[in-house]
VMD Tcl script that draws the C-alpha trace (Angstrom):
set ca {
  {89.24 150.57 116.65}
  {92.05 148.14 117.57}
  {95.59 149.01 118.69}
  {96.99 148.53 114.45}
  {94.35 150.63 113.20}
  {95.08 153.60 115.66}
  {96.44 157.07 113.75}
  {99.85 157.59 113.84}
  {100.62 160.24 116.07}
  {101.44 164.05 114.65}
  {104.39 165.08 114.34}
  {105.83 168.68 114.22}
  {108.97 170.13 114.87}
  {109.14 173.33 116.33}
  {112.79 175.77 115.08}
  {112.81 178.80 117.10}
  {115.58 181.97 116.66}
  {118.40 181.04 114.27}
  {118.84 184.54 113.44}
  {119.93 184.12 110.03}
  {121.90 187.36 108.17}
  {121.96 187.73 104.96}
  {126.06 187.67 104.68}
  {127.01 183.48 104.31}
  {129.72 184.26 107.39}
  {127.88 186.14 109.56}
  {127.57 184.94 113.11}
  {125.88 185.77 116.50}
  {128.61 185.60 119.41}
  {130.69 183.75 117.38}
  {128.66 180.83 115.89}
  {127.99 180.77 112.30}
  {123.77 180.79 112.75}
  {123.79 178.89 109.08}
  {126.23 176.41 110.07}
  {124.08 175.59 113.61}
  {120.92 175.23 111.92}
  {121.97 172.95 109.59}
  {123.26 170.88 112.55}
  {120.08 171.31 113.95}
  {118.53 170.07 110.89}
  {120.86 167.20 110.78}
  {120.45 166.20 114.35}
  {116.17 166.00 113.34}
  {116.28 163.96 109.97}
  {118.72 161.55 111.94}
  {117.27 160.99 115.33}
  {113.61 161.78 114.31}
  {112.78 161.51 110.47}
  {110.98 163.67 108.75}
  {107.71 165.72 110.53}
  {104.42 166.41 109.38}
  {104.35 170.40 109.91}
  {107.13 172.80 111.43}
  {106.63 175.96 113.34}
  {108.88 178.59 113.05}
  {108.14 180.73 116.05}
  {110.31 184.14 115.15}
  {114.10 185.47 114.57}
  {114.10 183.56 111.78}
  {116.34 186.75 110.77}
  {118.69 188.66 112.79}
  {119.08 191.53 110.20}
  {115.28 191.17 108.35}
  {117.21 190.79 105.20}
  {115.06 189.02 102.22}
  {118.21 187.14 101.38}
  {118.15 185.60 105.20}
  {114.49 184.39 105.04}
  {115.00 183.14 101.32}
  {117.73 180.86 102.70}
  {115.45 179.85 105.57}
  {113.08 178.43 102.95}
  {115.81 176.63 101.18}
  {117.16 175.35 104.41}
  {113.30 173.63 105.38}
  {113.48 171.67 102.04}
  {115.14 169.42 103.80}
  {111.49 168.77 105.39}
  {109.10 167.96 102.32}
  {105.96 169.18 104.25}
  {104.00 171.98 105.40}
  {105.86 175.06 107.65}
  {104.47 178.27 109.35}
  {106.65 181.01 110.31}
  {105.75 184.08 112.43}
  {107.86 187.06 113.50}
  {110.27 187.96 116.34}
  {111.84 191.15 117.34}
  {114.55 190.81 115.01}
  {112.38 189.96 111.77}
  {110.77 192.21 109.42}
  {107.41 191.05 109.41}
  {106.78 192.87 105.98}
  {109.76 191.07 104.56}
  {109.21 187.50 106.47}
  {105.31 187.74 105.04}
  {106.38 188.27 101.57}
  {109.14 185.11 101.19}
  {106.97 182.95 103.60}
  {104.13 183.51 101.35}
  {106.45 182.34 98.91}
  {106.49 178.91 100.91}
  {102.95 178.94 101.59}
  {103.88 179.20 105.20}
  {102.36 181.96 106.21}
  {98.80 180.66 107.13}
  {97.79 181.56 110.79}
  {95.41 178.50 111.09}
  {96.00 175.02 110.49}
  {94.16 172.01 110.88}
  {95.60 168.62 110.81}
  {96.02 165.43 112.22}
  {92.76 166.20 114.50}
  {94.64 168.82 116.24}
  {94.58 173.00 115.40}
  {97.54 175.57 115.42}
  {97.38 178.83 116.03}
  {100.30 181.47 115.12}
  {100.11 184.70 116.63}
  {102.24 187.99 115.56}
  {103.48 189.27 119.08}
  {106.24 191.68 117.48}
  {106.29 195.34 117.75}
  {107.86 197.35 115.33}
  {111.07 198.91 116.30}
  {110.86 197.33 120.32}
  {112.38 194.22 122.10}
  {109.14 193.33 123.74}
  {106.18 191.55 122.26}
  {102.50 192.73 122.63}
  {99.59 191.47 120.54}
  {97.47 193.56 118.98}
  {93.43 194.24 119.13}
  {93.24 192.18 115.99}
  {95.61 189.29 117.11}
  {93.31 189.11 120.45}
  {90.08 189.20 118.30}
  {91.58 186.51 116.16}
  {92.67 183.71 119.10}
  {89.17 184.33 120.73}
  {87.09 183.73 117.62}
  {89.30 180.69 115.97}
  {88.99 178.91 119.28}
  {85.48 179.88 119.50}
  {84.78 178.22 115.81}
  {86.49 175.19 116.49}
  {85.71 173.94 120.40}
  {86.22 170.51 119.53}
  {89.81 170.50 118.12}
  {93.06 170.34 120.46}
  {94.91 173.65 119.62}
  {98.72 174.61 120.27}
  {99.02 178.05 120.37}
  {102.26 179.59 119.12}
  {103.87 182.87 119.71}
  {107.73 184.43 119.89}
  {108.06 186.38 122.85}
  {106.85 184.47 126.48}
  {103.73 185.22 128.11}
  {105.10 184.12 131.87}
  {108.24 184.90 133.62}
  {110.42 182.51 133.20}
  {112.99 183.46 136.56}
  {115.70 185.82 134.30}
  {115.40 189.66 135.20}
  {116.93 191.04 132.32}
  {114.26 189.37 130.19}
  {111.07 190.22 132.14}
  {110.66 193.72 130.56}
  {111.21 191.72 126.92}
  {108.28 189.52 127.19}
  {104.83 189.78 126.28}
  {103.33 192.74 127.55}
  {99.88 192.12 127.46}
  {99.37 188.81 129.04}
  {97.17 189.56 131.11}
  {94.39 189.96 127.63}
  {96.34 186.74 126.18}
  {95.40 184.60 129.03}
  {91.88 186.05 129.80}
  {91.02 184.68 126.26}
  {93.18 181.09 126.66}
  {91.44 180.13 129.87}
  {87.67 180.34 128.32}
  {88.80 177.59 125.99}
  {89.50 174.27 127.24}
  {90.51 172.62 123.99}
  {93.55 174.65 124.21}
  {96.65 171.84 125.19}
  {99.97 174.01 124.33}
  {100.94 177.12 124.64}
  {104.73 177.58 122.43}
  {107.55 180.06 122.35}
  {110.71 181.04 121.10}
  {112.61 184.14 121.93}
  {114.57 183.22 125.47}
  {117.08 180.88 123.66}
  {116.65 178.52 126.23}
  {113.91 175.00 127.53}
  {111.17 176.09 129.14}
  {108.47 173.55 130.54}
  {105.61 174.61 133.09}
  {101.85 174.18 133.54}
  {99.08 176.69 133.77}
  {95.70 175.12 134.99}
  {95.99 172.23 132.53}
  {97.99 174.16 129.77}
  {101.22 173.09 129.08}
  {103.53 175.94 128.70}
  {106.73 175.57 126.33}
  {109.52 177.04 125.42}
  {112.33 176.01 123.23}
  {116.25 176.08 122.53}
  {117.55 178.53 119.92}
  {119.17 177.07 116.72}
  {122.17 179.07 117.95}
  {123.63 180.48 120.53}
  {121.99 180.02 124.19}
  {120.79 182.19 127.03}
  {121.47 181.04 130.66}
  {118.78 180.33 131.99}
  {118.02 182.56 135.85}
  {120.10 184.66 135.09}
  {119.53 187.99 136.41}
  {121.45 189.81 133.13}
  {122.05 188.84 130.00}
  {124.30 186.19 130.18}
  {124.95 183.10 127.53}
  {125.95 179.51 128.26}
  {127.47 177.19 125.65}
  {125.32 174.45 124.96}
  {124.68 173.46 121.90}
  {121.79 174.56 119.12}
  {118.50 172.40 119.36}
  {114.91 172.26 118.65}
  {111.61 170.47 119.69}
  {109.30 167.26 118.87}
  {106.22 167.21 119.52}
  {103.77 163.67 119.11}
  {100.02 164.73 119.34}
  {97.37 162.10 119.16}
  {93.76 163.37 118.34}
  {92.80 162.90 121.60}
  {94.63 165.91 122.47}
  {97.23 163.75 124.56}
  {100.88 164.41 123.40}
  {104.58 163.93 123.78}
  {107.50 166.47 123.32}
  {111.14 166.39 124.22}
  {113.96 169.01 123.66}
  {117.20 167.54 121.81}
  {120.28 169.36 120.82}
  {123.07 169.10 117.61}
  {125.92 168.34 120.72}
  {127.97 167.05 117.51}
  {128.04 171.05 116.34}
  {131.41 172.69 117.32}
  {131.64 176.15 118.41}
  {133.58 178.73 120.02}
  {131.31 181.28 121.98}
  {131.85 184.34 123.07}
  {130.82 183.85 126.96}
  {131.50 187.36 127.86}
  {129.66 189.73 125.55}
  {126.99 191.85 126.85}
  {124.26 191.38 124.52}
  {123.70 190.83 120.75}
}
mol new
graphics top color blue
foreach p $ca { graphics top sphere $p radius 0.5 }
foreach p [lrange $ca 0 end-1] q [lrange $ca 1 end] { graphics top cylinder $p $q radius 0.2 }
display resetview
């Protein structure tokens, strides 16, 4: 194959926490979470074009209204291709299921572009933290067992590592110890993806690139020891994967987006 005739790389936008409400005004620490995703969806369709797939990874609603996740959908139109979404702690997965349904975006496993994407449900009814059940264990292990040959990305809301912030270490994933037992018998998996700390994350786990992402709203500071936020602005991720599993992402943010946050609250 020469040079011209190589594939066109991948591309897939990750949107993580915009903790949408159901009421047009309603805000988070006072930014308008409608008004900073559409900047955030602004800032992609400008600087990047359109993607091939977006991942949703959780908090799509901060109140688990069906009117929030219904205007998530009709927010992604802006995107005429495929989405997945999967739940945070502040979603109703019930709800989220039905409307992303609705979108046909709630499939678990996708293949395309010679890579494979795996959403995981790490939410706990009723509780901060994230833990992944028997069957979302059982599920990872035997998808990446039935496809060894296929790059995966493996998304999920709340972080499987500690990411140096105190206040947000008893938040995380509980069980990581079971996630990563299962991702380290699989070398095809590339990616591991979050949401859920509002903030960029970028390490490496024996050849696994671990990532986390800006929230389409507000922002936590990142080492801090309590909940703390910092005002920059909304953003997102890009990922370019090539079949050969080799890929490219970068972090940018809507710094046109004006807002007025409130640095001193003590949680949200």
């Amino acid at each position: 194959m020469t040079r011209k005739d190589k594939p066109r790389a991948l591309r897939v936008l990750q949107i993580t926490d915009p903790h949408l409400l159901a009421d047009p005004a309603g805000g988070l620490l006072g930014v308008n979470t409608r008004d900073s995703l559409d900047a955030v969806i602004d800032k992609v369709v400008r600087d990047h074009g359109q993607p091939d797939l977006v991942l949703a990874t959780g908090d799509i609603a901060q109140d688990g209204s069906e009117e929030a996740y219904r205007v998530f959908g009709e927010k992604l139109s802006a995107f005429p291709c495929a989405s997945a979404w999967i739940a945070g702690n502040h979603d109703d997965s019930d709800v989220l299921a039905q409307v992303a349904g609705e979108h046909q975006a709630n499939r678990r496993h996708i293949v395309q572009g010679g890579w494979q994407f795996i959403l995981l449900d790490s939410s706990v009814h009723g509780q901060v933290y994230g833990e992944l059940a028997e069957s979302e264990l059982e599920f990872l292990a035997s998808t990446l067992a039935q496809n060894p040959d296929l790059p995966a990305l493996v998304a999920l809301h709340h972080h499987p590592v500690d990411i140096g912030s105190d206040w947000m270490e008893g938040i995380g994933l509980r069980n990581r110890d079971a996630f990563w037992q299962i991702v380290e018998c699989f070398p095809q998996v590339k990616i591991v993806l979050w949401g859920h700390i509002h903030q960029e994350h970028d390490l490496e786990r024996r050849g696994v690139r671990l990532l986390a992402t800006p929230s389409t709203c507000i922002q936590f500071t990142s080492g801090s020891p309590t909940f703390a936020v910092e005002a920059l602005p909304p953003g997102y991720r890009w990922f370019e994967l090539e079949t050969s599993g080799q890929f490219q992402t970068e972090v940018q943010r809507a710094t046109d987006f004006e807002f007025e946050l409130d640095v001193n609250s003590t949680g949200y």
